[in-house]
Backbone atoms as SQL, in Angstrom:
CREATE TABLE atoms (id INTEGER PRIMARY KEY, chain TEXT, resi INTEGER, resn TEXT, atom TEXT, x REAL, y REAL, z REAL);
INSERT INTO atoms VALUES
  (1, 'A', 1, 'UNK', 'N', 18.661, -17.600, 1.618),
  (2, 'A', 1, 'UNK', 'CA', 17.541, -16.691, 1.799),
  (3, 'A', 1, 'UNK', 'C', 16.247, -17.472, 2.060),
  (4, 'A', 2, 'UNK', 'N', 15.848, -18.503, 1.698),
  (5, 'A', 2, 'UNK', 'CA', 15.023, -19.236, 1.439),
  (6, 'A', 2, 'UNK', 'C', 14.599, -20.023, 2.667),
  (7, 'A', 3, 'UNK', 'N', 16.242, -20.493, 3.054),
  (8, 'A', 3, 'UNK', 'CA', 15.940, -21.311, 4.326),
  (9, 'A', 3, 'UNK', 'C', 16.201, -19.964, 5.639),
  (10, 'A', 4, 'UNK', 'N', 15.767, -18.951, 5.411),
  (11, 'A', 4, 'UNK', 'CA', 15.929, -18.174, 6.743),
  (12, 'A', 4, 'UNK', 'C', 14.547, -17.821, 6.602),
  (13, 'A', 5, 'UNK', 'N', 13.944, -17.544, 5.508),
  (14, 'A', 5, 'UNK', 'CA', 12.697, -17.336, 5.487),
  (15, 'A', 5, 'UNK', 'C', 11.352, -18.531, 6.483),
  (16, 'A', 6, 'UNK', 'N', 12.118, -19.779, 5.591),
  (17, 'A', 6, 'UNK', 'CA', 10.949, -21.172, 6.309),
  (18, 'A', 6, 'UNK', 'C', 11.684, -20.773, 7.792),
  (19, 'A', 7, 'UNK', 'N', 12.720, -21.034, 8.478),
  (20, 'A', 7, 'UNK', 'CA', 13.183, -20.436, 9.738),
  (21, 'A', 7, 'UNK', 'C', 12.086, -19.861, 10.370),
  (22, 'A', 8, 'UNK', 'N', 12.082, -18.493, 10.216),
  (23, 'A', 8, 'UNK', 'CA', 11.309, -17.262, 10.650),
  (24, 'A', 8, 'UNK', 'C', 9.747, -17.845, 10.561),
  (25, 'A', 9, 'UNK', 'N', 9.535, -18.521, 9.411),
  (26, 'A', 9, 'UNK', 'CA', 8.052, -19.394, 9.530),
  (27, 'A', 9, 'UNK', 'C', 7.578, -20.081, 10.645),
  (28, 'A', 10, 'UNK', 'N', 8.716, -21.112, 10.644),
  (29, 'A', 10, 'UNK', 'CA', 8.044, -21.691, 12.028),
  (30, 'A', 10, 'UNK', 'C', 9.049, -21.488, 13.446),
  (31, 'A', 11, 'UNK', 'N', 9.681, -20.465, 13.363),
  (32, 'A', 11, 'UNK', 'CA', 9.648, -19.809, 14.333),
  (33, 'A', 11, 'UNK', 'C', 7.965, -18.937, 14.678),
  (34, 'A', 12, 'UNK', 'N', 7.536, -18.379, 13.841),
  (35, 'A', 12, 'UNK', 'CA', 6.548, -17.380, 14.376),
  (36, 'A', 12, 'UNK', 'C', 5.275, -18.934, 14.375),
  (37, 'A', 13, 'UNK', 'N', 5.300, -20.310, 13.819),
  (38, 'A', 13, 'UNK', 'CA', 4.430, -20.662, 14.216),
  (39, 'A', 13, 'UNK', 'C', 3.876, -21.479, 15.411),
  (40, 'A', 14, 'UNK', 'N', 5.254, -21.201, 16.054),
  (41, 'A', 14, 'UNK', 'CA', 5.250, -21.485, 17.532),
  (42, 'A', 14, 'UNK', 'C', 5.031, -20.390, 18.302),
  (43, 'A', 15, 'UNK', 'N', 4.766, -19.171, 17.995),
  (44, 'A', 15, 'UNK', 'CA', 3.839, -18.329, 18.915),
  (45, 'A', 15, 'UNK', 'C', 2.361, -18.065, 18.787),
  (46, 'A', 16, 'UNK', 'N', 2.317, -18.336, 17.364),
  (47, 'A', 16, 'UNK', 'CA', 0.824, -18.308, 16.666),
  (48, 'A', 16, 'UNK', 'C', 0.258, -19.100, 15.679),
  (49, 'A', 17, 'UNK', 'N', -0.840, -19.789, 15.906),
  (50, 'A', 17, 'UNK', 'CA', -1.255, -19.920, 14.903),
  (51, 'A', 17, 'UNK', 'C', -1.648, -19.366, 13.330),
  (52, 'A', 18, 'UNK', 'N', -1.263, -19.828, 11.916),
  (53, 'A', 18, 'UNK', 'CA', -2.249, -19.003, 10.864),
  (54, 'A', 18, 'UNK', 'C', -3.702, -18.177, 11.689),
  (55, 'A', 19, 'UNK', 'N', -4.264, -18.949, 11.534),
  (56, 'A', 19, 'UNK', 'CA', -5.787, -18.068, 12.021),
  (57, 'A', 19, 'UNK', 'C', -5.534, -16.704, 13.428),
  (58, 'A', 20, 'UNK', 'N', -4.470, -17.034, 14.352),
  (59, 'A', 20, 'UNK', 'CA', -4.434, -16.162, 15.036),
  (60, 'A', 20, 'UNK', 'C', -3.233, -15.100, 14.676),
  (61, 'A', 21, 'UNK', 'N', -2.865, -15.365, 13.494),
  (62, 'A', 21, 'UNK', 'CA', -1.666, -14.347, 12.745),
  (63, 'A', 21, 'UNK', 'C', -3.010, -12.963, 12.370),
  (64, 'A', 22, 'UNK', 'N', -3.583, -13.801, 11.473),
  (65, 'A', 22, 'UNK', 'CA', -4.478, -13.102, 10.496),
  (66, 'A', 22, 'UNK', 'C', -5.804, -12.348, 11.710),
  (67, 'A', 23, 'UNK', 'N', -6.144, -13.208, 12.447),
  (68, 'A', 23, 'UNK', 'CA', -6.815, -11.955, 13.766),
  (69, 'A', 23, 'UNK', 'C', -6.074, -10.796, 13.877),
  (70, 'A', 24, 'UNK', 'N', -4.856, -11.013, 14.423),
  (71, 'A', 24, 'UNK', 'CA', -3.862, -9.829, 14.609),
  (72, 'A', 24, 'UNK', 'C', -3.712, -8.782, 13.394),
  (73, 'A', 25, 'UNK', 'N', -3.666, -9.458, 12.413),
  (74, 'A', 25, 'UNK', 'CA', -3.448, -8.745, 10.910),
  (75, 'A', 25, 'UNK', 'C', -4.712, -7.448, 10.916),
  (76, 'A', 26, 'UNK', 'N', -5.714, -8.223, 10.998),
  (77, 'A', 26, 'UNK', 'CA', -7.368, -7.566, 10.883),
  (78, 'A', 26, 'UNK', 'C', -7.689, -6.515, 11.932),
  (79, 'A', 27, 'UNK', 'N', -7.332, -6.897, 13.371),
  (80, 'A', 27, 'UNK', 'CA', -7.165, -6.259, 14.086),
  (81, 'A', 27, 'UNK', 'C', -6.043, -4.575, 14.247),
  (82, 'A', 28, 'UNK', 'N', -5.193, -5.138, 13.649),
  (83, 'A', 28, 'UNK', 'CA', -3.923, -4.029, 13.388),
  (84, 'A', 28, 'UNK', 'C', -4.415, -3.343, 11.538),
  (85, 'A', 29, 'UNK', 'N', -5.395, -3.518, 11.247),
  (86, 'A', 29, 'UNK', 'CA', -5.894, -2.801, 10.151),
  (87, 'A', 29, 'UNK', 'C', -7.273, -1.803, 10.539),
  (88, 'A', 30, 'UNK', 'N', -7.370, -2.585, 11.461),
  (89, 'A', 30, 'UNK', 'CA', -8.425, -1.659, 11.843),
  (90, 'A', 30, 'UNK', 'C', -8.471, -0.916, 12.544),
  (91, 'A', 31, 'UNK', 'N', -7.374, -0.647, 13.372),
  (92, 'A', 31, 'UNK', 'CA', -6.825, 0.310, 14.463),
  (93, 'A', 31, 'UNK', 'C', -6.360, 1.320, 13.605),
  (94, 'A', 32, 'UNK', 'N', -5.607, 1.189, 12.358),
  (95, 'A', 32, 'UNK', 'CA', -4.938, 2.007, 11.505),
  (96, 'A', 32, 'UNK', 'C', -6.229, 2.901, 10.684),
  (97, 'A', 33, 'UNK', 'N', -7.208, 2.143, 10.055),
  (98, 'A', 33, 'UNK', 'CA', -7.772, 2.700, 9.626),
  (99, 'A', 33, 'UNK', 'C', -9.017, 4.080, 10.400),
  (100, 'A', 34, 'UNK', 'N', -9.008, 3.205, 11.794),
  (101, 'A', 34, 'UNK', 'CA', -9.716, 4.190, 12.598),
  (102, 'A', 34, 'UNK', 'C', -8.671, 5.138, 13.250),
  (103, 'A', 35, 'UNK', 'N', -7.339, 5.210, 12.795),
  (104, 'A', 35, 'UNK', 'CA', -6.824, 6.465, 13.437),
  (105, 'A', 35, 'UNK', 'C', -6.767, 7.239, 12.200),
  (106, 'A', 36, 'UNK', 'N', -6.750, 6.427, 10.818),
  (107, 'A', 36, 'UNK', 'CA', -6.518, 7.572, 9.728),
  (108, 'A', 36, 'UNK', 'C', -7.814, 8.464, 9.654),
  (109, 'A', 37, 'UNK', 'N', -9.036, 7.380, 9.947),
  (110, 'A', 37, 'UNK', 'CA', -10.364, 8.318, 10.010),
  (111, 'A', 37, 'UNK', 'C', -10.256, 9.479, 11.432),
  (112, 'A', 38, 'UNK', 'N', -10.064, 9.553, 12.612),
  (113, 'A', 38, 'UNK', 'CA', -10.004, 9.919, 13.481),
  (114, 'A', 38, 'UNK', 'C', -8.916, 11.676, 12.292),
  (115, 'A', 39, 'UNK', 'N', -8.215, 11.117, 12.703),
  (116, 'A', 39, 'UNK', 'CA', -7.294, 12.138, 11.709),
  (117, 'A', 39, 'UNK', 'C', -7.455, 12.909, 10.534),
  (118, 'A', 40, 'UNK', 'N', -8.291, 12.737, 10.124),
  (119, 'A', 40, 'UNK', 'CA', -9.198, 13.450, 9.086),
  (120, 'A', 40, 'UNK', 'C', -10.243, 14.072, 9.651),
  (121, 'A', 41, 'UNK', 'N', -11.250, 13.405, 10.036),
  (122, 'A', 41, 'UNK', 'CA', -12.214, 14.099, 11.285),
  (123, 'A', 41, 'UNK', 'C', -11.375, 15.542, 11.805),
  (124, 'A', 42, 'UNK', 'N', -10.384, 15.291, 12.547),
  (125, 'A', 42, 'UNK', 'CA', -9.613, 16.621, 13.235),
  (126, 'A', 42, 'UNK', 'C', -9.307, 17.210, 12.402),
  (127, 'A', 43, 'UNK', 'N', -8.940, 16.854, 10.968),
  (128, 'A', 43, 'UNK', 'CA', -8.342, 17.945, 9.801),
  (129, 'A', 43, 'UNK', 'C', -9.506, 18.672, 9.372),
  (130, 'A', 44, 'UNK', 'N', -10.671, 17.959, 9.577),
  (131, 'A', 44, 'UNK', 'CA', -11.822, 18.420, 8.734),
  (132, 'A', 44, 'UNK', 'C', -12.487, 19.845, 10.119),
  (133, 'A', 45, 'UNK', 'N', -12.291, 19.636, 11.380),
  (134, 'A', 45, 'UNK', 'CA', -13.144, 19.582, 12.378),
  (135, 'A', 45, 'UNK', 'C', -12.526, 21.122, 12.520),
  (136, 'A', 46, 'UNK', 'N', -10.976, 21.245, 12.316),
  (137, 'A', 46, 'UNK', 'CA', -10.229, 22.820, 12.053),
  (138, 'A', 46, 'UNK', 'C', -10.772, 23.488, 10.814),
  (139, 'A', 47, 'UNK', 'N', -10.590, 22.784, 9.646),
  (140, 'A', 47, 'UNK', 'CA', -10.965, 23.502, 8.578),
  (141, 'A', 47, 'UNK', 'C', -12.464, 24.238, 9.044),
  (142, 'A', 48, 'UNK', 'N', -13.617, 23.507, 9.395),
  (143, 'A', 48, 'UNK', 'CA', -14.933, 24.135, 9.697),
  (144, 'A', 48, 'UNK', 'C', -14.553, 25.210, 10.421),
  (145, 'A', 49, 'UNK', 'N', -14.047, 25.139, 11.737),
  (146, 'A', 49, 'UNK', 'CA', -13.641, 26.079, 12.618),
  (147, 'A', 49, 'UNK', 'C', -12.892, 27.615, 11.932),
  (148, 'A', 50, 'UNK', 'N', -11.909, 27.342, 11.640),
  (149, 'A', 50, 'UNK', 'CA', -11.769, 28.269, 10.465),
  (150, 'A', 50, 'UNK', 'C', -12.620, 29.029, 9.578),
  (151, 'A', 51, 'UNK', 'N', -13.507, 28.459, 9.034),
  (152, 'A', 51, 'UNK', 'CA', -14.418, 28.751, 7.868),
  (153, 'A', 51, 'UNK', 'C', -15.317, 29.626, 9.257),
  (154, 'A', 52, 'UNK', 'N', -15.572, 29.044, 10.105),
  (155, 'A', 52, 'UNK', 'CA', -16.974, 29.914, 10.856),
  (156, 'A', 52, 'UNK', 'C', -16.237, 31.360, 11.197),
  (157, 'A', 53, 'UNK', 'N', -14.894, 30.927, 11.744),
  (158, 'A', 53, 'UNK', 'CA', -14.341, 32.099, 11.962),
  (159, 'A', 53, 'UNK', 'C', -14.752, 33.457, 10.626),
  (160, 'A', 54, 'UNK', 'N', -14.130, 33.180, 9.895),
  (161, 'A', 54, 'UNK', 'CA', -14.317, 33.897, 8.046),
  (162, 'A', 54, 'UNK', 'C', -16.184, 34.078, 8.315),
  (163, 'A', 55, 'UNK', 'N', -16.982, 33.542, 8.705),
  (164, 'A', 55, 'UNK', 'CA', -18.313, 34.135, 9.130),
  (165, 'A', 55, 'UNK', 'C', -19.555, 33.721, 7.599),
  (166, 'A', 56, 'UNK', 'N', -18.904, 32.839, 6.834),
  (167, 'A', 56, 'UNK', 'CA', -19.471, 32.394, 5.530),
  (168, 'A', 56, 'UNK', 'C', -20.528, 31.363, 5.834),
  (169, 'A', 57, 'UNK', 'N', -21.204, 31.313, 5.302),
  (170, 'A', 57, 'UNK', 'CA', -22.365, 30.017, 5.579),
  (171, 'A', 57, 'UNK', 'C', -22.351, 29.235, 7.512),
  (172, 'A', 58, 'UNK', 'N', -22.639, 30.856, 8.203),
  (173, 'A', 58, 'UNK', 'CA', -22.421, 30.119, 9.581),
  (174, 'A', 58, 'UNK', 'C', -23.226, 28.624, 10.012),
  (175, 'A', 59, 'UNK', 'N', -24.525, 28.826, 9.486),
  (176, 'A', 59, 'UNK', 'CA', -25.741, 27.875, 10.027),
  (177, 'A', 59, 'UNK', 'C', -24.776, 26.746, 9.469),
  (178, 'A', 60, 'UNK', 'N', -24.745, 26.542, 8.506),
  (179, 'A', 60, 'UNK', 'CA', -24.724, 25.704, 7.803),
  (180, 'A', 60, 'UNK', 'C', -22.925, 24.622, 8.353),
  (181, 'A', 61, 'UNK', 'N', -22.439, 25.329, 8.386),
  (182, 'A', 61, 'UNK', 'CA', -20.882, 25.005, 8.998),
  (183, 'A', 61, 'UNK', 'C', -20.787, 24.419, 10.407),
  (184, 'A', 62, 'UNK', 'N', -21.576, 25.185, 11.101),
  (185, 'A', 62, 'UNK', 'CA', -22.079, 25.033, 12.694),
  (186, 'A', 62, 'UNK', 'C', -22.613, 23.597, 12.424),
  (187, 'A', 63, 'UNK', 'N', -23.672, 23.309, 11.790),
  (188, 'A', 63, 'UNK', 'CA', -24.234, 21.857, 11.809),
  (189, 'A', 63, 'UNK', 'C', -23.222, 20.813, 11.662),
  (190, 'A', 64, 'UNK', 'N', -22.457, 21.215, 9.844),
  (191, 'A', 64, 'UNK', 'CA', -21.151, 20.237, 9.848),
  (192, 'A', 64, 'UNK', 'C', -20.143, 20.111, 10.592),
  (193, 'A', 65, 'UNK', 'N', -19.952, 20.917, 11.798),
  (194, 'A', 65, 'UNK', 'CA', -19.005, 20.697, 12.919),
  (195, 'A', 65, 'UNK', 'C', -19.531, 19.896, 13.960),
  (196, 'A', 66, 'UNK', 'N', -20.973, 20.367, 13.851),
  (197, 'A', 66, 'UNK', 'CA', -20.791, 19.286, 15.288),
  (198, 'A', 66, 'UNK', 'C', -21.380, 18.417, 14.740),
  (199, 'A', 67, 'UNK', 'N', -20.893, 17.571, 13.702),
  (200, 'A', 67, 'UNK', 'CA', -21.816, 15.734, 13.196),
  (201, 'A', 67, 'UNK', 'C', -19.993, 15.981, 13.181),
  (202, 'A', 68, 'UNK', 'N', -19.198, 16.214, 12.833),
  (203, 'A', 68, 'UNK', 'CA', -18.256, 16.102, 13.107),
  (204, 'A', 68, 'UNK', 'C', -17.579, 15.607, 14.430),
  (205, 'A', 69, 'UNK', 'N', -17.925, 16.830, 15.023),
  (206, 'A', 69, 'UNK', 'CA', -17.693, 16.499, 16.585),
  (207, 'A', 69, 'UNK', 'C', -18.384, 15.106, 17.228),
  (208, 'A', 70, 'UNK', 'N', -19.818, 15.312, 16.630),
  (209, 'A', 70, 'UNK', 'CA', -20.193, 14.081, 17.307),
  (210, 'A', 70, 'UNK', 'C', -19.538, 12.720, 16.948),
  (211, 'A', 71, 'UNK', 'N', -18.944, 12.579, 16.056),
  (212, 'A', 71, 'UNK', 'CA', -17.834, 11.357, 15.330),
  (213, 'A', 71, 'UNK', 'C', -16.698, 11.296, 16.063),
  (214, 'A', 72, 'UNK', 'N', -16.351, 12.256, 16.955),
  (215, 'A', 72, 'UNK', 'CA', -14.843, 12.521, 17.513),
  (216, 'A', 72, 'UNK', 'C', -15.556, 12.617, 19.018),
  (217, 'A', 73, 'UNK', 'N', -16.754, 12.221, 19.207),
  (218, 'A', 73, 'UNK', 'CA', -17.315, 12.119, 20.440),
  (219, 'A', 73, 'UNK', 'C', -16.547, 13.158, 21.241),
  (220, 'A', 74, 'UNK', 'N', -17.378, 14.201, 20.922),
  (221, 'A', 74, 'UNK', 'CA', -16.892, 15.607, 21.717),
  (222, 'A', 74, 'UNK', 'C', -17.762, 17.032, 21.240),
  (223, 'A', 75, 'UNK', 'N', -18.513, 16.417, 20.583),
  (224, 'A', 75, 'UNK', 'CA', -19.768, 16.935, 20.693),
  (225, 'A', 75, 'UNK', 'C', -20.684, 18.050, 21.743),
  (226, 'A', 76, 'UNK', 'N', -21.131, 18.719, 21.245),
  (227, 'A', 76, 'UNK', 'CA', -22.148, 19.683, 22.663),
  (228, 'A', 76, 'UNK', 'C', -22.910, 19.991, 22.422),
  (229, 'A', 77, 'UNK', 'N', -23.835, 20.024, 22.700),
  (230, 'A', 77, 'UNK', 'CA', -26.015, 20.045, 22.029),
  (231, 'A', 77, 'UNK', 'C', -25.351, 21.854, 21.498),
  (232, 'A', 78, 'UNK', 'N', -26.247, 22.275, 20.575),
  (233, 'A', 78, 'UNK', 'CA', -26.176, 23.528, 19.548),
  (234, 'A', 78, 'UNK', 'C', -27.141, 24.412, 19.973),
  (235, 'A', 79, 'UNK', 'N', -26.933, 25.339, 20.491),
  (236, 'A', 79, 'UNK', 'CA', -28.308, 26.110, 21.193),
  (237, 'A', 79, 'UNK', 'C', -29.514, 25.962, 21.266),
  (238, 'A', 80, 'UNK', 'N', -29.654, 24.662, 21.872),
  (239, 'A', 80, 'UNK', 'CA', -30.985, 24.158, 22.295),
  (240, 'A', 80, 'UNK', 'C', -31.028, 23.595, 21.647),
  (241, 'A', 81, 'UNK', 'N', -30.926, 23.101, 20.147),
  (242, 'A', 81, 'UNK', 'CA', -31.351, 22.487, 19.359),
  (243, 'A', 81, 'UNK', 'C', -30.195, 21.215, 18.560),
  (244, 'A', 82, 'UNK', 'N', -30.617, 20.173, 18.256),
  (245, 'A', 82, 'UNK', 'CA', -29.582, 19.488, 17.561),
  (246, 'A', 82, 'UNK', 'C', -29.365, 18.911, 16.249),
  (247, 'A', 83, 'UNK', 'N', -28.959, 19.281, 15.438),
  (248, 'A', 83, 'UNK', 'CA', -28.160, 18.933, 14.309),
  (249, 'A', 83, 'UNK', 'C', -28.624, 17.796, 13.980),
  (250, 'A', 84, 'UNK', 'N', -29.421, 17.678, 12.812),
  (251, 'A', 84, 'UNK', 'CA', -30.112, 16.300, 12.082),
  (252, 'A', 84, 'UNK', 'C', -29.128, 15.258, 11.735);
């Protein structure tokens, strides 16, 4: 087990360096974390939608959708006026 492990070691350290493992690492964490945010945004971006539908705190919902939207860059100016 041991010697398949060092194996696989420098097997992968002939495609990469440490430092360019750990780029990749950082890089592939941060793609993840901006799709889990992205993905919440859309969970959050229905729930509002919903809620305006139900007609409860419109002003107020309307604003939190589109700072929403504007995070999911899809955004659209608010009747003339825009959302602090």
């Amino acid at each position: 087990m041991k010697e398949d492990i060092r194996q696989i070691r420098t097997e992968m350290m002939k495609l990469a360096t440490r430092e360019e493992l750990r780029e990749v690492r950082e890089d592939v964490k941060m793609i993840t974390d901006s799709m889990v945010s992205k993905a919440d945004l859309e969970a959050l971006r229905e729930e509002l939608v919903r809620e305006i539908k139900d007609g409860k705190h419109i002003d107020q919902l309307r604003e939190r959708l589109y700072l929403v939207e504007q995070k999911l860059g899809m955004a659209k100016k608010m009747g003339g006026h825009r959302a602090a």
